[in-house]
N, C-alpha and C positions, 0 to 999 in steps of 0.2 A: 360785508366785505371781509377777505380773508388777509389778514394781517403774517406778514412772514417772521417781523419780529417779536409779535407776541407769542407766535408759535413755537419760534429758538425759548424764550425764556421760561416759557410752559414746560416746555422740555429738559431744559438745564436744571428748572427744578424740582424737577422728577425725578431724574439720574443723581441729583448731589444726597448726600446723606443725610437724613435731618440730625442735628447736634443736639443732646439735649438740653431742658430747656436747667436756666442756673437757679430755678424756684422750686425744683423739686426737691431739694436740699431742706428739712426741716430746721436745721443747725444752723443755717447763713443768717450773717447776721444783717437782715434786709429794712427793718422798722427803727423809725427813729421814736422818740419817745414822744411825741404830739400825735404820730398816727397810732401810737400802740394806746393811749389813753382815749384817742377817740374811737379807735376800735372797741375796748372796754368800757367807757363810758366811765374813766375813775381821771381825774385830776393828774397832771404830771409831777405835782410835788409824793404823789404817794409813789411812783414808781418810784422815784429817788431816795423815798425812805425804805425800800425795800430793796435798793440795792445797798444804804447805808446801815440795814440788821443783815446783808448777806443772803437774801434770798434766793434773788437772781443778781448774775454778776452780767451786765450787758457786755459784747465786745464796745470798740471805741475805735471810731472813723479815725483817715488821717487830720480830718480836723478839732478831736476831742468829742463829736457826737457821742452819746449812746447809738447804740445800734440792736436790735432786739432780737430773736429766731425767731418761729414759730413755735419749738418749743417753750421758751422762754413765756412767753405770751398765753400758752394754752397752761403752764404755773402760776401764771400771773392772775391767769381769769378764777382756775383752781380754790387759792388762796383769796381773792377777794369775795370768790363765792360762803367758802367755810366763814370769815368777818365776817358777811353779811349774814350768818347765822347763829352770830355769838362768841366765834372764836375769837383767841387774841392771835395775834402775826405766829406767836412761835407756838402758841397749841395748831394752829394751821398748818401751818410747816410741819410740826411732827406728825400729825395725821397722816400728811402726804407723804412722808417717807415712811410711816406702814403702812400705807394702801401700794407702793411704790416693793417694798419687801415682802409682802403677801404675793404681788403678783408673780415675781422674779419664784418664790415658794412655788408658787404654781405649776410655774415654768416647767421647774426642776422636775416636780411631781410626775407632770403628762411627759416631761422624757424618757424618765427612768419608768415610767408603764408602759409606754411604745417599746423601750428597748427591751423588756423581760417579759412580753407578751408572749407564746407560742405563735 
């Protein structure tokens, strides 16, 4: 059977524009701190010590939630990885900020060779 109002809606939303979506955003702060630990597989008192040394600073819901990014979370996985290999919190930390300033070196390097290339 040919349906006329499934056909208008078929339609309508063909013609409307798709919006994008709000998760493409690696910086929103979209994780609460139970999903971001069971995402990890690490306890929620360690994330709270790790925004208590300043690791990560979560944003905070209107209701006082932590709330986490993707970013946030792909440092968080980072740093408990180097722990798990002997690091302490701040030798982990500083590692990651010279892995983080090597690349930025990088960066700079392949600009300034694309730019003075022939």
């Amino acid at each position: 059977m040919n349906d006329p109002g499934r056909a208008a809606d078929a339609h309508a939303a063909a013609v409307r524009p798709r919006r994008p979506l709000p998760l493409t955003d690696d910086t929103a702060p979209f994780y609460t701190v139970g999903q971001v630990a069971d995402l990890l597989g690490v306890q929620a008192a360690f994330l709270r010590r790790l925004e208590s040394l300043q690791v990560v600073t979560p944003q905070r819901s209107a209701g006082g939630q932590r709330r986490y990014s993707r970013v946030e979370i792909d440092h968080i996985d980072a740093i408990n990885t180097l722990i798990g290999e002997g690091m302490t919190v701040t030798g982990a930390q500083r590692i990651i900020e010279l892995q983080d300033e090597i690349a930025g070196l990088r960066r700079q390097i392949a600009t300034h060779r694309a730019a003075t290339r022939p």
